[in-house]
N, C-alpha and C positions, 0 to 999 in steps of 0.2 A: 163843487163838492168833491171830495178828493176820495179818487177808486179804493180800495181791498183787494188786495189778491190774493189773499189768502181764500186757498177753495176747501171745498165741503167733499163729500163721497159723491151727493146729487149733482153737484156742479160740473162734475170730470165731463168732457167732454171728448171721443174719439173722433183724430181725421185721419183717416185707415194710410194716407199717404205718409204725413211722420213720422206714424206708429212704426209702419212697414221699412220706411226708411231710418227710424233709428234702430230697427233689430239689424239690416244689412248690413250698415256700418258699423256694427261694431260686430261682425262675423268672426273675428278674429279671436274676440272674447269667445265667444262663445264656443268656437271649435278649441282653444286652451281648454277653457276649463272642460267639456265633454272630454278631451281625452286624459286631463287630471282625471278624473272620476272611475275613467277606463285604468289609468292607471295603480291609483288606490284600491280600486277593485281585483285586480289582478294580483298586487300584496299582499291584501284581505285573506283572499283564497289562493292563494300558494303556501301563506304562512298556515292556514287551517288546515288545508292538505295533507291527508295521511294513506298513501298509499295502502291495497290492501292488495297481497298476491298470495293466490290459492294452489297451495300443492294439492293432489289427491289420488286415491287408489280406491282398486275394485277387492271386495272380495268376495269368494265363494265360499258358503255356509253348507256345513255337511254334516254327516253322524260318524263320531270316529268309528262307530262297532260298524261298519256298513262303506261296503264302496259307492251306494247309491247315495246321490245328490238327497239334501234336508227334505224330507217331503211335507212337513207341517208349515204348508205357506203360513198358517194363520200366527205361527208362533214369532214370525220373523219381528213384526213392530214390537214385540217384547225383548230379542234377541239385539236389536237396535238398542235399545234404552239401557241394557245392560252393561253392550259392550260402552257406552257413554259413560257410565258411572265408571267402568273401569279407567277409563281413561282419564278421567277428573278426578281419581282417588289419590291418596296423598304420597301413596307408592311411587305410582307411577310420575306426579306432578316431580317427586324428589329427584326420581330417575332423568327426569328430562331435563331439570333446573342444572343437575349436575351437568351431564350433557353440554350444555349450552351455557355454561358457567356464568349464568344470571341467578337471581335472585327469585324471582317470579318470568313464567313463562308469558308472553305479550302478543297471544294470539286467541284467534277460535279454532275450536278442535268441535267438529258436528259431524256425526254419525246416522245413516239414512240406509232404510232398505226400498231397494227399487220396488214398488206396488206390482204382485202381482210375483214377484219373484223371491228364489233366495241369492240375492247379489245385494252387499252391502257395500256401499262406499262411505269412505271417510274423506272427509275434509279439510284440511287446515289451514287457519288464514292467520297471517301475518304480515306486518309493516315492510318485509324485506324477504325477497323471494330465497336467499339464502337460508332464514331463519324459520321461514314455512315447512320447505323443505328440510331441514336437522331434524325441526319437531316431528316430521311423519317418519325419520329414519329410526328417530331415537322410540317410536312408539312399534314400528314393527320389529325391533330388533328385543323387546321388553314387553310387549303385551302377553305375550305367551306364557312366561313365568306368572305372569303377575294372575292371567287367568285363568288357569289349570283346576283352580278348585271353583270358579266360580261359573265357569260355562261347560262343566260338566263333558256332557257326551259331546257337547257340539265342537266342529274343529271350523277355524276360518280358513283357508287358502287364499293367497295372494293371487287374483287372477290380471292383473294389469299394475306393474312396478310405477310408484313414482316419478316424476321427470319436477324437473325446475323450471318454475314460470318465469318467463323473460319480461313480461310485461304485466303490469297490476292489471285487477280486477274492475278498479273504478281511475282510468284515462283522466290525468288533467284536460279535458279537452274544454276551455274555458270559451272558445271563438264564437258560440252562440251569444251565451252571457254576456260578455264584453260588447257584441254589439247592441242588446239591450238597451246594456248602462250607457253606450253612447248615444244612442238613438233619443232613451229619458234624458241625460243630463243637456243633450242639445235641446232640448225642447222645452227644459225648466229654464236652462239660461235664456232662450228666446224670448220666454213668458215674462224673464223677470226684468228683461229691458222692454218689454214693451207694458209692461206696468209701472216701469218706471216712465217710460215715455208720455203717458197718459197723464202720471200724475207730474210731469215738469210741469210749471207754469209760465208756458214758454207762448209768443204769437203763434199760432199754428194758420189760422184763419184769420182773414181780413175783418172778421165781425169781431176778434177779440181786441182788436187797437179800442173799440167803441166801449167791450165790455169791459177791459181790465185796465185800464190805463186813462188818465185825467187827461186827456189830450184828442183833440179831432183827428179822423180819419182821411189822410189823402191818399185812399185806394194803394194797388197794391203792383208795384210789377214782375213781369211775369220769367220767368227762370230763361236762359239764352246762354246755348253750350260757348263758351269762348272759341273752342276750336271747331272749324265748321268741316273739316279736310281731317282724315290719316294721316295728310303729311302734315299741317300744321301742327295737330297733336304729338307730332311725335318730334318736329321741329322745335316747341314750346317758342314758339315766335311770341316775343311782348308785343301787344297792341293793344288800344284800348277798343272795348266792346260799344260800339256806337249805334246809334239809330239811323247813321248816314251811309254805313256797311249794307250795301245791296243782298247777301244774304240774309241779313236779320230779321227775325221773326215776326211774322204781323201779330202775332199776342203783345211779345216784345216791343216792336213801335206803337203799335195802338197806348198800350201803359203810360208812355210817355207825353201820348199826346191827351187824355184824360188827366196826367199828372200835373202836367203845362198851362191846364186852361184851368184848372182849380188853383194855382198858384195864382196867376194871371188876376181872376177874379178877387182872390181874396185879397192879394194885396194895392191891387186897384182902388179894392172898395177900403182898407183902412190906410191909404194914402202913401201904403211904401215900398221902398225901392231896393234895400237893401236885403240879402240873405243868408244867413247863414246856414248851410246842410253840414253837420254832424250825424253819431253813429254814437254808441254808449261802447261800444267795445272796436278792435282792429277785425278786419275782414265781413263788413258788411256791408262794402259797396256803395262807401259813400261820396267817395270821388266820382265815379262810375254815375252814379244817380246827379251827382253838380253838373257832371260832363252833358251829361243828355238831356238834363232839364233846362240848362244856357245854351241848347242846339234849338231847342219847341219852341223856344221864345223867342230865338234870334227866327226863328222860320216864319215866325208869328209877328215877322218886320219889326221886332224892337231891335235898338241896338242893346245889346247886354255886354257886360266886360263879367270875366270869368277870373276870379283872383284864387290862387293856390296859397291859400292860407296855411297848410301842413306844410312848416317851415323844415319839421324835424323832417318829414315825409314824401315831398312832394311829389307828385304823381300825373299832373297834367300835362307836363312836357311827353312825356311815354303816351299817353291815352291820346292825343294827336297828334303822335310822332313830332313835336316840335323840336328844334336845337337851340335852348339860349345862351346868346355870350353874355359876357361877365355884365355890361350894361344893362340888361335885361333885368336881372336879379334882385327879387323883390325884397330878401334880406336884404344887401349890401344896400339898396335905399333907404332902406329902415334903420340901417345901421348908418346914415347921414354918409356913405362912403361915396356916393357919385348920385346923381343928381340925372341921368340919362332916361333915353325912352324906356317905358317898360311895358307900355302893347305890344304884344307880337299877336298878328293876323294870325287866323287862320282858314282853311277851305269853304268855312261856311260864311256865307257874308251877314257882318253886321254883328260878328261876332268876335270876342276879342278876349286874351290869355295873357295874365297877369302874372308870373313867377319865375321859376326860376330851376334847376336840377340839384343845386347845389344843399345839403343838408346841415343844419345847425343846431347843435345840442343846447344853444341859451335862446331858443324861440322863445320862451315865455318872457324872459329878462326885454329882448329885442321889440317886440311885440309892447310891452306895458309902458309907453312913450306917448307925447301928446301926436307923435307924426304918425302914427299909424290912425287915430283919428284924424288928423286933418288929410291922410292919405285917401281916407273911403269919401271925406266929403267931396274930391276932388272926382273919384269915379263915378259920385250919384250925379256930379253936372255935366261928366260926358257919354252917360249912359243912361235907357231908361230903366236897367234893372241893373243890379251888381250883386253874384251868385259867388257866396266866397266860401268855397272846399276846406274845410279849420278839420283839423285832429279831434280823433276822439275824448270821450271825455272825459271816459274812465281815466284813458291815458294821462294824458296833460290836460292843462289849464288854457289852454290855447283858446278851445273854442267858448270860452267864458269872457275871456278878454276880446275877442272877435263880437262875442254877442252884445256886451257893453256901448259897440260903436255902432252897432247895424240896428236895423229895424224887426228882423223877426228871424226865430231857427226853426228850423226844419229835420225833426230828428228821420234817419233812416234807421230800422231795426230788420235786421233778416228774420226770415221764417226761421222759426224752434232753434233761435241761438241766443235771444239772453232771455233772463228771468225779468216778467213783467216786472215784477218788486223794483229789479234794480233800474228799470226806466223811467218810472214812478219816482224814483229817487234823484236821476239826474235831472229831470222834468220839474222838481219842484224845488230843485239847486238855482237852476236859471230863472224860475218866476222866481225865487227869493230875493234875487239882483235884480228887480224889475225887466226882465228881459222877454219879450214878445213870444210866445212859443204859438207857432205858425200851425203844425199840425205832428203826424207821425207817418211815413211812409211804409210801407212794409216793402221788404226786396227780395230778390228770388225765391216765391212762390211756388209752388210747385203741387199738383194735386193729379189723381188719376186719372182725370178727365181730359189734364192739358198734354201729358204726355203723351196719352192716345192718339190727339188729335196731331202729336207733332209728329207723333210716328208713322201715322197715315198719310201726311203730309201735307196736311192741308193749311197748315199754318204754326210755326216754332213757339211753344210760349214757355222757354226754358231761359232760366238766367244763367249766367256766365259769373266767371270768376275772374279777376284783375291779378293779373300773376304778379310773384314773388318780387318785389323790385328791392327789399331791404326790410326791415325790422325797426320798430322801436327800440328795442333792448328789453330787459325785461322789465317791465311797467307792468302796472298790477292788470291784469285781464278780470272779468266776473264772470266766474262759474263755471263757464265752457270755455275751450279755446278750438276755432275751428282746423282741421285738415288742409281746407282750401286757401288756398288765395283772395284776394280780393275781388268783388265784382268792380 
C-alpha cells in the first residue's frame, strides 16, 4: 500500500538535533536579516526624529512702586498664567514671526514659577537651537511694551541671560533600541527556521524510512567527520571515508556491519546477486555507502566485484586511491573500444573495482546497449555479489538502465535532505519498470546522543562527506541542494 506524506499539525514530529542543526546552518540568514531590521529600524527613527533644544531664562518678579522683592508668593501661579497668555498673544506671536521671518512660530514657549518663590522662568523649545534661541531674544527684547498695561505694578528682571543650547533635549541615542530590534529579529528568524525545519517532510529519524516512505528499512549510518587531523582538514586531502581507516568510528563501522548482514540476508533469501545503491539527489553518500557495504561482504568471505556505474561521475578510483589506465575503463568497454581487463584489485581481499576516472557526458546513450547486460551477467559468474555505484536519479537515468539488468536497488537517502514525497516518487518510478527495490538506507545521522558520546570519546558516530571531485552540471536537484560534499 503506498505511503502519504502529506502531514497533519498532530503528525509534526521534533528531533531537537535537525531542528538545532537547521537554525545553525543557516546563521547567516539569520544574522542578515537581524541587522536589516536593526537597519530599518534606525531609518524608521531617524526619519521621525525631531530634535528638541531648549533656550531658557530666570526672572525676578517685583513691585515697580517698591525696591522690595514681590512679596505675594501666593500671586505668583497667577503671575505665570498671565505673563503665558502675553506671550501667545497675537502681538507678540506677529512680533516674533516678523523676527524670524516665518509664517508661524515652531516652537514651545512655557512659563513657570519656581514653588515657593518669586523666580519665574521661561522656556523655549524648538527644532534648532538657533531658532529656540531668536524666540527667547525676540520675546525679551518686546515683552515689555507688549506688557505694560497688563501687568500693572509688577516689573520682571532678567536675573540669568540666555545662552544657546549646543545639544538637544531629547539625544538620538538609538544603541539600546537597536539592540532590542536585533536581539527580537534574531530570535524571530531562529523561530522561523526552525518551524520551518519541523514542518519539512524530510527523514529526520530512522523510524521515518518505515513511517513515510513505501519501502523497507535498512537501519541507518552513523555520521564520521572525513577529516580526523587539523592538518588534514586543512590539507582537504581526497580520500575515501572507509571502514578499513583504523581511525573510524566504532558507531561508524558498527553501521556497516548491521547494514552488511541485512543485505546479505535479504538477498540470500530472494536468490540475488546483483545491486544497485542509488541516492534521489547528488551528495548523499552513495558511492561512499557502495564503497563500504562491498568492504562487509567481501570481509564476510564473499568475493564481491564493485562496479562504478557513475559513468558521468565516478568516484571509486578516488575512494581507494586506485590509478586506472586506459584498459581499465569501464566506458571505453562499453563503448566496444578494447576488450582488456577491467578488475583492478584492491587492499581488501576478495574484493574487486570495476571502472574507470575518466568522465562521459553520453553515459545514458553508452549504458542502453545489449553489452552492458551481457557485461553484469559476466560479474554475477565471477562473483558472489556485484554492488554497482549508478548516478542519481533525480540526475540521470543511469541508475534506471543499471536497475533493468540487476536484481534489486538500494536507495541511500541522507538525514533532513530530500523531501519524503519526492523518494516516494523515484520509489515507485523503479517498481513501475518492474525493478526490485531492495530497501532505503538512511546516511549520516546524526542526534545528540551520538555526538556526545563522540566527544567523550568513547566511540565516533559521525558521518563524513566525500569531497568535491566535479559536478554534474546543472541537472535538476529536488528542493534542497547540500553545502557539503559527498559522503
Amino acid at each position: 500500500m503506498e505511503k502519504t506524506t502529506g502531514q497533519t499539525l498532530e503528525n509534526y514530529k521534533i528531533e531537537p538535533f535537525t531542528l538545532v542543526h537547521d537554525i545553525v546552518v543557516n546563521w547567516w540568514v539569520i544574522l542578515l536579516g537581524a541587522l536589516s531590521a536593526v537597519m530599518l529600524t534606525y531609518i524608521f527613527l531617524s526619519v521621525r526624529y525631531v530634535p528638541e533644544y531648549t533656550t531658557k531664562t530666570t526672572f525676578v518678579v517685583s513691585n515697580r512702586n517698591t525696591s522690595a522683592s514681590y512679596s505675594t508668593l501666593s500671586s505668583s501661579s497667577t503671575m505665570a498664567t498671565t505673563f503665558q497668555r502675553i506671550i501667545e498673544s497675537n502681538a507678540m506671536q506677529e512680533i516674533l514671526c516678523s523676527k524670524l521671518g516665518v509664517e508661524e512660530i515652531d516652537g514651545e514657549i512655557r512659563a513657570d514659577v519656581a514653588e515657593g518663590t518669586n523666580l519665574l522662568e521661561l522656556r523655549v523649545t524648538a527644532p534648532s537651537s538657533r531658532e529656540s534661541f531668536d524666540i527667547m531674544e525676540g520675546i525679551l527684547e518686546n515683552y515689555s511694551s507688549i506688557s505694560f498695561y497688563t501687568l500693572g505694578d509688577i516689573v520682571l528682571n532678567v536675573l540669568e541671560n540666555p545662552t544657546i543650547a549646543f545639544s538637544p533635549d531629547n539625544p538620538l541615542n538609538m544603541s539600546g533600541t537597536l539592540k532590542q530590534v536585533f536581539l527580537l529579529a534574531a530570535a524571530a528568524f531562529a523561530a522561523l527556521f526552525g518551524i520551518l525545519s519541523v514542518m519539512r517532510d524530510t527523514l529526520k529519524t530512522e523510524d521515518d524510512v518505515e513511517e513515510k516512505l513505501d519501502a523497507r528499512s535498512f537501519g541507518a549510518i552513523a555520521y564520521e567527520p572525513k577529516y580526523k587531523t587539523l592538518r588534514e582538514m586543512l590539507r582537504r586531502k581526497k580520500r575515501g571515508l572507509l571502514i578499513t581507516d583504523p581511525l573510524a568510528g566504532f558507531g561508524f563501522v558498527e553501521s556497516y556491519r548491521k547494514l552488511s548482514s541485512k543485505v546479505e540476508y535479504r538477498m540470500e533469501k530472494e536468490g540475488w546477486r546483483t545491486l544497485v545503491v542509488t541516492s534521489v539527489s547528488e551528495n548523499e553518500g552513495k558511492s561512499t555507502v557502495a564503497a563500504n557495504l562491498a568492504i562487509s561482504l567481501a570481509k564476510m568471505d564473499y568475493r564481491v566485484v564493485l562496479v562504478d556505474g557513475d559513468l558521468r561521475r565516478p568516484a571509486q578510483f578516488l575512494i581507494f586511491g586506485l590509478h586506472p589506465k586506459e584498459e581499465n575503463e569501464l566506458g571505453e568497454f562499453l563503448k566496444r573500444k578494447n576488450n582488456h581487463e577491467l578488475l583492478m584489485k584492491t587492499k581488501v581481499p576478495k574484493l574487486y573495482v570495476i571502472g574507470g576516472r575518466n568522465c562521459y557526458a553520453s553515459s545514458t546513450d553508452i549504458l542502453q546497449t545489449d553489452i552492458t547486460r551481457k557485461f553484469l551477467n559476466r560479474c554475477k559468474e565471477s562473483a558472489d555479489f556485484v554492488i554497482i555505484d549508478s548516478s542519481p536519479t533525480a540526475v540521470l537515468g543511469d541508475a534506471e538502465i543499471w536497475a533493468q539488468y540487476a536484481d534489486a536497488v538500494l536507495f541511500v537517502e541522507r538525514q533532513n535532505f530530500i523531501y519524503a514525497e519526492d523518494i516516494n516518487t523515484m520509489i515507485d518510478k523503479f517498481r513501475a519498470q518492474r525493478s526490485n527495490v531492495l530497501g532505503v538506507v538512511m546516511n549520516g545521522v546524526q542526534s545528540f546522543g551520538s555526538v556526545a558520546n563522540a566527544t567523550l570519546g568513547r566511540y565516533g558516530s559521525r558521518y563524513g562527506e566525500y569531497g568535491h571531485y566535479g559536478k554534474y552540471g546543472k541537472y535538476g536537484k529536488t528542493h534542497k541542494e547540500s553545502e557539503n560534499g559527498e559522503q
